[in-house]
N, C-alpha and C positions, 0 to 999 in steps of 0.2 A: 290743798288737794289738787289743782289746776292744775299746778306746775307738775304732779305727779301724772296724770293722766295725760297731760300734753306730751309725757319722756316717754311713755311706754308708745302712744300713738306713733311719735316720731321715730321711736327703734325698729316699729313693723314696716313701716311706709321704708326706710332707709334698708331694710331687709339683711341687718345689721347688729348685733350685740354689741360692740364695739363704739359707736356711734350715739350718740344723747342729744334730743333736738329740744331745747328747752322753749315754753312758750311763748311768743314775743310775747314782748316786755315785762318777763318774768326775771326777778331779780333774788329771787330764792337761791339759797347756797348750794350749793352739790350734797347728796345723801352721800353718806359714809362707805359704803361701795361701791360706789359710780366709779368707772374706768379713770383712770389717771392718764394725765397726757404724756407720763413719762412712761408708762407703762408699754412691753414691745407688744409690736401687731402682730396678728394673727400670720402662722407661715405661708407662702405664697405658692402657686403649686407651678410643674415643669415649668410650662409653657412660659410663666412667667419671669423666670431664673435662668430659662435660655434663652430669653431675650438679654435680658442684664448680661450674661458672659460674652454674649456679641454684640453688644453696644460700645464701642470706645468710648462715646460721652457719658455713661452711666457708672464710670471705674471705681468710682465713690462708692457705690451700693454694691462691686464685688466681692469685698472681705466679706458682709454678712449674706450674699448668696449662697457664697461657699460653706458658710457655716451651714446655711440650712441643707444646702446637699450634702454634708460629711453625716447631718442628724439622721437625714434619710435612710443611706444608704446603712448607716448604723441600727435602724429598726427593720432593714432587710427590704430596701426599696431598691430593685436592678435595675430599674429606667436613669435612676437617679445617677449607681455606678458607671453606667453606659454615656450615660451626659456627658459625665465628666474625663472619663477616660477618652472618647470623641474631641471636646473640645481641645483635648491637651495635646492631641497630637498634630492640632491643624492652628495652623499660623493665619487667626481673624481675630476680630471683637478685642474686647479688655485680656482675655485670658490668656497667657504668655504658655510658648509653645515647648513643655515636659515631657520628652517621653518617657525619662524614669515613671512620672506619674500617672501619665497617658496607659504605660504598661499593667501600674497599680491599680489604679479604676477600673481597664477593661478585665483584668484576672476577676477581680471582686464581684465584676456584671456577670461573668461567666459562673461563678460559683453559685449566686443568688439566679440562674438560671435559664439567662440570656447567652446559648449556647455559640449565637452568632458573635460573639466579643471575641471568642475564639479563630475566628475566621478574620475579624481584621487583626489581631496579634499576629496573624501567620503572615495575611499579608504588608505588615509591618516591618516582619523581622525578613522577610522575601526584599523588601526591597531593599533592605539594611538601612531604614529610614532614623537619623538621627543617631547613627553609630548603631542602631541594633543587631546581633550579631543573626546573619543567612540562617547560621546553623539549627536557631534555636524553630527553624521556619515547621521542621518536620514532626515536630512533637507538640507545637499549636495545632498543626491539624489533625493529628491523632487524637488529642483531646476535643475537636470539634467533632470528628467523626465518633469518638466513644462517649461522647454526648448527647449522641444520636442527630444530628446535622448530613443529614444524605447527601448533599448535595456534598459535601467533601469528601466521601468515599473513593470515587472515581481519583480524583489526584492527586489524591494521599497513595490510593494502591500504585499510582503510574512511577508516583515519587517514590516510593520503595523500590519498584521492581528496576529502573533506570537508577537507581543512588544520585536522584539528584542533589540534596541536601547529606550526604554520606554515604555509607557504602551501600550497594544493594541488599537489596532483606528479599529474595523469591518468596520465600513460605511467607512471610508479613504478607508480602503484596496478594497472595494467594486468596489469604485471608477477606482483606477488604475489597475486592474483586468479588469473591462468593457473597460480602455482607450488599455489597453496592446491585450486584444481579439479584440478589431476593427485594431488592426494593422496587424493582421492574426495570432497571437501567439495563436496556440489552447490550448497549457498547460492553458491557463487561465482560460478556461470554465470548465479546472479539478477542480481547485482550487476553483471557487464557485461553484462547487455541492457539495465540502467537505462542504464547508460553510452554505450551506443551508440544507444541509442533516443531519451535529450539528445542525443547528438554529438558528436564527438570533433574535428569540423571535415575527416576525413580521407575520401579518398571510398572506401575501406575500408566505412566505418558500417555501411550496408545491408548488406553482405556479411557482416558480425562479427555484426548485430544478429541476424540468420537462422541464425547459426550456433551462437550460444548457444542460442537459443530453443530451437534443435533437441536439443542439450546437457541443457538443462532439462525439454524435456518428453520426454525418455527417460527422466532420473529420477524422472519424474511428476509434476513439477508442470502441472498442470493450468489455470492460468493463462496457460501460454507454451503447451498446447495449442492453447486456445481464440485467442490472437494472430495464431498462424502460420495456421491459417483464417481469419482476417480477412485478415491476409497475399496467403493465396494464392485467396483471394474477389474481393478488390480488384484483384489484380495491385500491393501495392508495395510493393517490393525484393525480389521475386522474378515471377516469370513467371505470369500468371492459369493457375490448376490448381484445378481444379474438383474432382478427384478426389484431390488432396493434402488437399485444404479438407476435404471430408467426412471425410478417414480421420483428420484429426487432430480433429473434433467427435465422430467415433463413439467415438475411444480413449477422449477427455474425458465423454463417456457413459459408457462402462463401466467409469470410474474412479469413477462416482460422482456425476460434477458435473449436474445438473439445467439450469445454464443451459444448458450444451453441448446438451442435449436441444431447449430451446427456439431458441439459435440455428439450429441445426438444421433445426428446422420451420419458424421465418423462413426459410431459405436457400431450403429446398424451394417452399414457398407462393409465393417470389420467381421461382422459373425459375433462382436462381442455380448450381443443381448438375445442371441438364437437363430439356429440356421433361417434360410433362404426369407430374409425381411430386410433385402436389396431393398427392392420396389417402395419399403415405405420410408428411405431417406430420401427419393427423389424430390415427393415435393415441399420437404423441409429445405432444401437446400434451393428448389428454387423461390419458395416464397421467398427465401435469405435474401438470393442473390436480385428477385423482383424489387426487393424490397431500396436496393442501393449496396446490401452488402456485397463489396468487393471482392472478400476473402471466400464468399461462395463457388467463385468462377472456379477455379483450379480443380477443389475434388468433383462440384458437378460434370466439367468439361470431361475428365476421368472418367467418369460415369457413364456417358456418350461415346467417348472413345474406346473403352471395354468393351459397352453394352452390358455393365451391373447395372441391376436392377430399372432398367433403359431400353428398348433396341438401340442399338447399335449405329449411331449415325455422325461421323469428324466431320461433316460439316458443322453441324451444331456444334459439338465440338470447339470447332475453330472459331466461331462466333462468340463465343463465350468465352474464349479463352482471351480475344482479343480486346472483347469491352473490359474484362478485368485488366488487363494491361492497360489499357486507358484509364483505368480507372485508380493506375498507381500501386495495383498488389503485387508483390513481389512475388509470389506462389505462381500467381497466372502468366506473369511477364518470364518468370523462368520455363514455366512449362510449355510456353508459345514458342522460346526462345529454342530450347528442345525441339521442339516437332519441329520446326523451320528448318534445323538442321540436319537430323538424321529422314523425318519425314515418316510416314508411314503405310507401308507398300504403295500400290496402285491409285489409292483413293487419295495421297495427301503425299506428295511427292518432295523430296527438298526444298527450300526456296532460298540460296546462299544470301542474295539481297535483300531478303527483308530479315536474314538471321544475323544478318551483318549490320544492318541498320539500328536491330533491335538491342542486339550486342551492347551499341553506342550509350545506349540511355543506362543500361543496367551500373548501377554504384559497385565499387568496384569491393565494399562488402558484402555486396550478394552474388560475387563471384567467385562460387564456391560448389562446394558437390558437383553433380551433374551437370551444370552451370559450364564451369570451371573446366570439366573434361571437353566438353562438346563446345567451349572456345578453341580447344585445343584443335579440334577437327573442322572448324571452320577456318583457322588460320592458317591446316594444313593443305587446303583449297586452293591456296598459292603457290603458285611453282617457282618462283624467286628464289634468290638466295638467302635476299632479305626476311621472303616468306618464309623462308626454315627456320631461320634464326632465332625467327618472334614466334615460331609451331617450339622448337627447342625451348626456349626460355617459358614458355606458358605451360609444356609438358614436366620442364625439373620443378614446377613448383606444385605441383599434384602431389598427393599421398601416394604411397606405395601402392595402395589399394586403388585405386583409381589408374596411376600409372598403369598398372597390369590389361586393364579394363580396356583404356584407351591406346595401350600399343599395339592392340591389336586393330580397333578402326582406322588407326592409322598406315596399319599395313593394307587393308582394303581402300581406303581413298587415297593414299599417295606415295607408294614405295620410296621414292628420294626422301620424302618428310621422314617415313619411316627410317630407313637407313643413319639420315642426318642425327635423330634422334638414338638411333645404337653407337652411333660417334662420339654423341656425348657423353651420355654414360660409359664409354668403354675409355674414354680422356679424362673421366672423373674417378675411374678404379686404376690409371695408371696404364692402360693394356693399349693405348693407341696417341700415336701422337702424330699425326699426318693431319693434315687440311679436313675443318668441317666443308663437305662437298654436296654429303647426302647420294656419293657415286659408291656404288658396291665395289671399290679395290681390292686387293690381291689384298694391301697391307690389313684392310676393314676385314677381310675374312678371316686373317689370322690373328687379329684378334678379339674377333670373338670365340675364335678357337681358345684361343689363351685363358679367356673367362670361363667358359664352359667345363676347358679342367678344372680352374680354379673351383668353380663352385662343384664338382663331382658329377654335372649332366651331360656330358659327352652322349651318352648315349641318347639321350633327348635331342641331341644340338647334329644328327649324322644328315638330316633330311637340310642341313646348310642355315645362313640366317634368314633367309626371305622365309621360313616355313613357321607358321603357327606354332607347329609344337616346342621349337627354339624358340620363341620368343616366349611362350607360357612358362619355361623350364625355367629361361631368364629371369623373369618376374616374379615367378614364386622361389629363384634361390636368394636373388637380390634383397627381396624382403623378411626372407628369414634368415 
């Protein structure tokens, strides 16, 4: 009985079934159930079995690993299928690199519940790792995301709606956009106001478009604030609300956003948000412009030079107008460039040299609009021949609309420029072929008589061509 008491003592101490400590120097035979040494050991669990498939020295103990992970996975153990679908697609340890099998494991993790096997199949078949085919990329993540996997909503709807792995699907991507913003992902509600903002073709759009916006700018985005005030500014695809307009620029102010502040003061300055509420863009637009913002100079300087919602004072004005030119905006460098040249009566007189100077810096894409005309009136300044030529060449490249505008200051600051410039045009409809002189000739008066039949305003053109109303009649036949 020793030897009996001694086995069960040493199975508890061993913490073991499997295991028989017989008593020294106990020579008693084995009882007829006692474990056999040929008998297998008890199964080993993960942790153990992924060590063995990433041991290269251990290769001998992988055929029966594997058996224990195929049993596993066969009484519905998904850590197990996951194991192995993992190791089979990664080139380590004993286990030689399958993705036939790699694909088989992780489907079978996926089905026993491991939602996330599905996300590395997509990114598998994504990379085309081991000949797997792109294609099959976008129907692994539809099964991750209809498996409830949130976090692939979002690039499954983006892969839809761009057809990255095949053609576009809009409605699909619709779909997983709606399922991805009810999980609280706001980027979602970005993603259809792009969608309805192109168009969907349904008369829905407007209706969806206004409704994400609104979606979005609860979560704070600050861009679909500022939208839905253009929105409700304009009146379109919602109803003109003047007092929607302002509460979503003010939100978008005390979010932070800066332009909001200056749309803002646009809105006000316009009458857009209710009569006479000048007075309260002034000092949005100079906090703006206190603040560093450059793009303030222009409309405040406006502001001072009116006298909206301001008294009325160009020298402020002009101080303002100038630090934003310093300061690089195109707004305020154009509209210094402006006053320099034509000026403004008594209190702010021309200044050709620093309109000439300023001329210099400006890119010669921002030489355009009023810009563009009032180069023309600065280069008409010159009494050269040269000077005409380069007043000519800067006047035919103006729009019709502008030509009209500025043929006429041309007739107030420099009759020859003026004249030079009726030569051109009267050598580009065929009516004059004499010398550009910019000198009012006999041959220059007849034809502009010749145009003047031509275009049927004879009667306009009797007071000669040095006369305003000849040159308006010009202008407006030429252009139409």
């Amino acid at each position: 009985m020793r030897w009996k008491l001694a086995l069960i003592i040493g199975c508890v101490l061993a913490g073991s079934s499997t295991i028989a400590i017989l008593a020294q120097g106990s020579t008693a035979p084995a009882a007829e159930n006692s474990p056999s040494a040929e008998q297998a050991p008890e199964a080993r669990n993960l942790r153990e079995l992924t060590r063995i498939l990433r041991s290269p020295d251990q290769a001998d103990e992988l055929e029966g690993a594997l058996t224990e992970l195929d049993a596993m996975i066969a009484s519905g153990n998904a850590d197990a299928a996951l194991l192995l679908g993992n190791e089979y697609s990664r080139d380590r340890g004993a286990l030689p690199l399958d993705y036939g099998k790699a694909v088989v494991y992780l489907e079978q993790a996926a089905a026993l519940g491991i939602p996330e096997a599905y996300l590395t199949l997509s990114e598998l078949h994504r990379r085309e790792t081991g000949g797997l085919s792109r294609a099959k990329t976008l129907f692994y993540l539809q099964a991750a995301a209809d498996a409830g996997l949130d976090q692939t909503l979002l690039p499954l709807a983006d892969a839809l709606y761009r057809g990255t792995y095949g053609e576009p699907d809009t409605a699909l991507a619709i779909k997983y956009y709606d399922a991805a913003l009810a999980t609280g992902n706001d980027t979602a509600a970005t993603r259809l106001v792009s969608i309805y903002r192109a168009g969907t073709g349904s008369p829905d759009d407007a209706a969806m478009l206004v409704k994400y916006l609104g979606i979005s700018a609860e979560a704070g985005n600050i861009s679909a604030r500022r939208t839905l005030a253009n929105l409700y500014l304009r009146g379109e695809a919602v109803p003109q609300d003047a007092a929607l307009a302002e509460q979503h620029l003010r939100a978008a102010l005390a979010a932070g956003d800066e332009s909001a502040g200056m749309a803002l003061a646009t809105a006000l300055l316009r009458g857009q948000l209710g009569a006479a509420r000048e007075a309260e863009a002034i000092p949005l637009l100079q906090s703006a412009f206190d603040a560093g913002n450059a793009a303030a100079a222009a409309p405040l300087a406006d502001a001072y030079a009116r006298g909206r919602g301001v008294t009325a004072d160009l020298s402020v004005a002009l101080v303002i107008l100038r630090k934003g030119a310093d300061s690089g905006d195109a707004a305020a460098r154009a509209a210094l460039f402006n006053l320099y040249v034509r000026g403004s009566g008594r209190a702010v007189p021309p200044d050709l040299a620093a309109a000439s100077a300023l001329y210099d810096t400006i890119p010669e894409d921002e030489r355009t609009g009023p810009v563009a005309a009032n180069g023309v009136i600065l280069a008409a300044n010159g009494r050269s021949l040269e000077d005409l030529a380069h007043t000519w060449a800067l006047f035919d490249a103006l729009d019709p609309a502008l030509q009209a505008r500025t043929g006429q200051q041309l007739l107030r600051v420099n009759p020859n420029a003026y004249v030079y410039m009726l030569q051109g045009l009267l050598t580009a409809r065929g009516h004059y072929s004499g010398s550009m002189s910019g000198q009012l000739t006999s041959s220059t008066i007849s034809a502009v008589n010749q145009l003047c039949t031509e275009l049927d305003i004879t009667q306009q053109c009797r007071f000669g061509p040095l006369a305003r109303s000849t040159w308006d009649a010009i202008a407006s036949g030429l252009a139409g």
